[in-house]
C-alpha positions in Angstrom: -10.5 -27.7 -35.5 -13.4 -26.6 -33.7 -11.7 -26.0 -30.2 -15.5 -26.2 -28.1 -16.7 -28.5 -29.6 -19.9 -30.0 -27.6 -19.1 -27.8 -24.6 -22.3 -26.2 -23.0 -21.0 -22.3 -22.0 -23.1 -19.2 -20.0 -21.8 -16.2 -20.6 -22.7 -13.1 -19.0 -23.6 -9.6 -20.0 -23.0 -11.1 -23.7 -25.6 -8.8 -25.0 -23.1 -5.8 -26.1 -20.0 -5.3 -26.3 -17.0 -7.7 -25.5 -19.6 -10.1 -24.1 -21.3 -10.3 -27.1 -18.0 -11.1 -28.9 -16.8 -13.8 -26.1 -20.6 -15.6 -26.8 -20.3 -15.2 -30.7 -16.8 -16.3 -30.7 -17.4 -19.4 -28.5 -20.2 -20.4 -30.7 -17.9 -20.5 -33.5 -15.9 -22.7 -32.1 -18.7 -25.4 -31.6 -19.9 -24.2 -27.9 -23.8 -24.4 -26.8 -24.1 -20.7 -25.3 -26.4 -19.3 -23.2 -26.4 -15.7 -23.9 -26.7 -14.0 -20.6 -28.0 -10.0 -20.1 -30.1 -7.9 -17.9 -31.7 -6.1 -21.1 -34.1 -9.3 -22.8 -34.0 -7.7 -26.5 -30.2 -7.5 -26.6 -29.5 -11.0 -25.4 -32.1 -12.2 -27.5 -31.0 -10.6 -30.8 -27.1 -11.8 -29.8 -28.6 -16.2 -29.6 -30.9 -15.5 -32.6 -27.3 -13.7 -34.8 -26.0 -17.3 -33.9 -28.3 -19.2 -34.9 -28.4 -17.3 -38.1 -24.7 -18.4 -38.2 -25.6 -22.1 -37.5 -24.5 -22.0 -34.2 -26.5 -22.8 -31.1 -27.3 -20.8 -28.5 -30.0 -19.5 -25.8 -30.7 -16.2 -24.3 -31.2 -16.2 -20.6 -32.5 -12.9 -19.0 -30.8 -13.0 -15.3 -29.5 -10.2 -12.8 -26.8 -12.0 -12.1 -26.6 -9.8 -8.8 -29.8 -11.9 -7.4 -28.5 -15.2 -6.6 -32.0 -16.5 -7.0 -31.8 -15.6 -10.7 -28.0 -16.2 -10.7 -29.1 -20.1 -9.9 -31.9 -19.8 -12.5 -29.1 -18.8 -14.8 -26.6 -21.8 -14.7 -29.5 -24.4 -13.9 -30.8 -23.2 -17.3 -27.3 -24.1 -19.1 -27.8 -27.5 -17.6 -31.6 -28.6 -18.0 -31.2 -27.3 -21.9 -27.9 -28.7 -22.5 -27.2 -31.4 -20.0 -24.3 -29.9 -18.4 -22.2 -26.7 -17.6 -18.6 -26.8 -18.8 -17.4 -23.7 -18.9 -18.9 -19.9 -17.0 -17.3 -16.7 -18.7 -18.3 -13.9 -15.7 -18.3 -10.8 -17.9 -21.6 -9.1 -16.7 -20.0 -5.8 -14.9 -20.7 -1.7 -14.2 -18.7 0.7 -15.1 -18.4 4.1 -13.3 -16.2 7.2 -12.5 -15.7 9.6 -10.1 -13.7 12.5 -8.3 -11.7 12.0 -5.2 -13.7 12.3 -2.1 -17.1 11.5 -4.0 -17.6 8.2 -4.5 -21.5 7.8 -3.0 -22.8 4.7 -1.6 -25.0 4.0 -4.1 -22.7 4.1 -6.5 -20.2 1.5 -4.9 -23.3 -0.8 -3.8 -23.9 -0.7 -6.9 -20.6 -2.0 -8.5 -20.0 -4.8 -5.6 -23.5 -6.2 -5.8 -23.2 -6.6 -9.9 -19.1 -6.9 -10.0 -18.3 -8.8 -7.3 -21.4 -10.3 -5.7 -22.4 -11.2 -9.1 -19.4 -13.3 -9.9 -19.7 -14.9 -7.0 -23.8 -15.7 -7.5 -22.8 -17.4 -10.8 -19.7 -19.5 -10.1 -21.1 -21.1 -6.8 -23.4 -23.4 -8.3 -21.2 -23.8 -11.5 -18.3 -24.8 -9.9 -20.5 -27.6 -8.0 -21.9 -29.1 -11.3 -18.5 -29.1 -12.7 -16.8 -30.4 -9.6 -19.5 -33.5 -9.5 -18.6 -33.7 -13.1 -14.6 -33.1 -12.5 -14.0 -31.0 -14.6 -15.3 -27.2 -16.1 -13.5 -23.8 -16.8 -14.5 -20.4 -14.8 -13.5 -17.3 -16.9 -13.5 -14.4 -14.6 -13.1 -11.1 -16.4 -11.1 -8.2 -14.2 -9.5 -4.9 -15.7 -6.0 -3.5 -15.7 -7.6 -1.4 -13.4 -7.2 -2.9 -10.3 -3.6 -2.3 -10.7 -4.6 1.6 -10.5 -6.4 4.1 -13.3 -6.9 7.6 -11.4 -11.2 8.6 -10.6 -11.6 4.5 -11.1 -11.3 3.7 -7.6 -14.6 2.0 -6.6 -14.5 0.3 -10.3 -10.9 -1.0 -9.3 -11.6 -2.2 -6.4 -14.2 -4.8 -7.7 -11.6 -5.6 -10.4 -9.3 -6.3 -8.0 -11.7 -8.7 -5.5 -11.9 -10.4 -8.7 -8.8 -11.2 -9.1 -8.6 -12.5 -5.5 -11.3 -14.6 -5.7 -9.8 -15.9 -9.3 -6.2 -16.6 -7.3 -8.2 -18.3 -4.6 -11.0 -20.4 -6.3 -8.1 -21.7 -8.7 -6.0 -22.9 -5.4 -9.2 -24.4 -3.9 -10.4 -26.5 -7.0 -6.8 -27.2 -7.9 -7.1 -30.7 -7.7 -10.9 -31.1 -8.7 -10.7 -30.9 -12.2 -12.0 -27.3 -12.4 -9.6 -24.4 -13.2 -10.3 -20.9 -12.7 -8.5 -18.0 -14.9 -9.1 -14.1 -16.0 -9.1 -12.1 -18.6 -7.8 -8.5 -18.6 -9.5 -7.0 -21.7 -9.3 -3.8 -23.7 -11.6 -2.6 -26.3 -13.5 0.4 -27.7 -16.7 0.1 -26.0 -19.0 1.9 -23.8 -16.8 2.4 -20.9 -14.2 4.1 -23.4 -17.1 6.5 -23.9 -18.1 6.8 -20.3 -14.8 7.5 -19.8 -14.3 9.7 -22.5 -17.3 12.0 -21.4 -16.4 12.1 -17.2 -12.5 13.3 -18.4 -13.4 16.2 -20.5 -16.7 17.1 -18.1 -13.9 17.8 -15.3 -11.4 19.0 -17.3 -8.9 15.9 -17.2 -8.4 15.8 -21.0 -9.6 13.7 -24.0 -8.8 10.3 -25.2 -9.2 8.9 -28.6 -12.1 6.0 -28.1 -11.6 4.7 -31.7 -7.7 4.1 -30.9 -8.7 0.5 -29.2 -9.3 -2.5 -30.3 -12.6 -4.3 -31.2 -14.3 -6.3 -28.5 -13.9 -9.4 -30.8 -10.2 -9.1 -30.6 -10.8 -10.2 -26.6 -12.5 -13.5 -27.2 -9.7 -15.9 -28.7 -8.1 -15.8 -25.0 -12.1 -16.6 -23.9 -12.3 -19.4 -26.3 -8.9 -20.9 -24.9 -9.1 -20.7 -21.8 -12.9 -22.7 -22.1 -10.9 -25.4 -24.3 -9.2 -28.3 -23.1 -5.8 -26.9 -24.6 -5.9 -24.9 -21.3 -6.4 -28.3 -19.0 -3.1 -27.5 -17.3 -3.6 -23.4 -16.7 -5.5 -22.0 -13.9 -4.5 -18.7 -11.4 -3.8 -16.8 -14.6 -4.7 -13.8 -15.4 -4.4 -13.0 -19.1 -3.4 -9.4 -20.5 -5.2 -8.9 -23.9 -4.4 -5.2 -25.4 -4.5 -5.6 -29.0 -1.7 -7.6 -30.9 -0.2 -7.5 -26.7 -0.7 -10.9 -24.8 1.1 -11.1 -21.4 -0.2 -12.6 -18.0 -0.5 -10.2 -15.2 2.0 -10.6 -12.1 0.2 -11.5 -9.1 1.1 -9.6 -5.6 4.1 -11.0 -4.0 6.5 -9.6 -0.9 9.2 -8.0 -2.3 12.8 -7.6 -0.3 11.8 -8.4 3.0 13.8 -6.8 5.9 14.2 -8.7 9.0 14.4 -7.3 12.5 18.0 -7.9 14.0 15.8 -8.7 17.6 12.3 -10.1 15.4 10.6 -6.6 16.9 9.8 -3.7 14.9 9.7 -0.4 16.7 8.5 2.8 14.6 12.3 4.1 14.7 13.2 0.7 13.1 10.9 0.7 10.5 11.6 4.0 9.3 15.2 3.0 9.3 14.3 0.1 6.9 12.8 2.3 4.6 15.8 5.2 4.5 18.3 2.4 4.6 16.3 -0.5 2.2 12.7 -0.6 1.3 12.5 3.2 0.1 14.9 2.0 -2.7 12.3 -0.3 -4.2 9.2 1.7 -3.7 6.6 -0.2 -6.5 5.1 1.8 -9.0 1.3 2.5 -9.0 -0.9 2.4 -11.8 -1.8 0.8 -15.3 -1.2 4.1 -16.9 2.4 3.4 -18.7 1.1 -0.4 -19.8 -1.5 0.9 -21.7 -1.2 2.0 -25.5 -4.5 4.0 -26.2 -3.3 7.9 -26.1 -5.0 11.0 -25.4 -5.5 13.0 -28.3 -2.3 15.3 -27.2 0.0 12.2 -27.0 -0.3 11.2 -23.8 -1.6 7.9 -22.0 -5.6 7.3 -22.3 -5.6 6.2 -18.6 -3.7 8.6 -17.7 -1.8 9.4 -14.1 -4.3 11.7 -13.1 -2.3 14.8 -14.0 -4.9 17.2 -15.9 -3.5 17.1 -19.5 -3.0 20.8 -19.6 -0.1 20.2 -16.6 1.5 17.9 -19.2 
């Protein structure tokens, strides 16, 4: 079973890493791919290894964060191979810093590739596929928008994709397109960024080689393309080695209502002594994960220096 089979996919930032692998594996699978990256010789070198295979496939250079070029991008997929059926949004930036610090370069930065970029791409996707009636957007976010200490600006572009993966998949519910995310892990250059800012402020070490391959990422990539996903959309999938779970979306929990429907500051502090303060939610992706730091503890850790442990 070849489970793309005549499906014409873009994928983003496919010339390293888990990109790379979510372009090779969707080639595999029968897919026409359009190997996305900023860097020309890396995205080349990714279409030529699948042609080698006997796949097919394109490279594309495109900053995804220009929408001009973001257009250029999907319109390519579809003069080459006729149509667009299926976007995986994996071009992103990585970056780390101390609290109080984050600089505005930085965080423009991150929204205008990891956010604004997503957003560049799947607008004029979604309007092929939705004149076509049907088409798969694969968003990718992180675990840590739920929360991974000196990730903050990072997170927060995770987490505005998430939204707009909730959203979009609500919007298009009944168009034929679906709209789903993938929350990856994998040994890759952000393990080594991250690696490299810990022990440069004295936060600890993690062992980099203790996560998966990227490649173990891209059979939820090549599902959620394929038609066997036709009836899930909203989702966001948990990958973290032989793990698969889908991520809880935010949701009210135990809501208290007002004996007179008015809230005074008195009132609400008495909802939280006598109710809410009972089922305060936890913060973080820390405990989920399963990478360690050399010394046994969690590689995305709490933010407790390791030598408080």
């Amino acid at each position: 079973m070849t489970w793309l089979d005549g499906k014409s996919v873009v994928v983003t930032g496919a010339g390293r890493g888990i990109g790379a692998a979510y372009a090779r594996a969707a080639a595999d699978e029968g897919a026409r791919v359009v190997v996305n990256d900023i860097d020309a010789e890396v995205a080349g070198q990714v279409a030529a290894d699948i042609r080698d295979q006997g796949g097919t496939a394109l490279a594309k250079v495109a900053d995804v964060s220009q929408w001009s070029e973001a257009a250029d991008l999907i319109g390519y997929c579809v003069s080459e191979f006729g149509t667009i059926d299926g976007l995986v949004n994996n071009a992103g930036l990585f970056d780390m810093s101390m609290p109080g610090e984050i600089t505005e370069s930085q965080l423009s930065r991150l929204l205008a590739v990891n956010v604004a970029g997503v957003v560049a791409c799947s607008m004029p996707a979604i309007r092929h596929m939705r004149s076509r009636g049907s088409g798969s957007i694969v968003n990718v976010t992180s675990g840590a928008h739920m929360g991974i200490a000196h990730m903050a600006a990072y997170a927060a572009t995770k987490g505005a994709v998430a939204s707009l993966t909730y959203t979009w998949s609500m919007e298009l519910a009944a168009s034929g397109v679906r709209v789903n995310a993938i929350s990856p892990l994998a040994s890759t250059r952000m393990g080594e960024t991250t690696a490299g800012f810990l022990e440069t402020n004295g936060l600890g070490r993690i062992n980099t080689g203790g996560s998966p391959a990227p490649e173990a990422n891209a059979p939820v990539a090549v599902f959620l393309l394929s038609d066997a996903s036709a009836r899930v959309t909203g989702q966001i999938v948990r990958i973290e080695g032989s793990d698969l779970a889908l991520v809880a979306h935010p949701a009210v929990l135990e809501p208290v209502l007002s004996t007179d429907g008015l809230w005074t500051p008195a009132g609400v502090a008495q909802a939280f002594e006598e109710r809410l303060g009972q089922v305060l939610v936890p913060v973080g992706m820390g405990p989920l994960l399963r990478a360690e730091y050399l010394s046994g503890g969690s590689a995305f850790w709490d933010g407790t220096p390791e030598a408080a442990r």
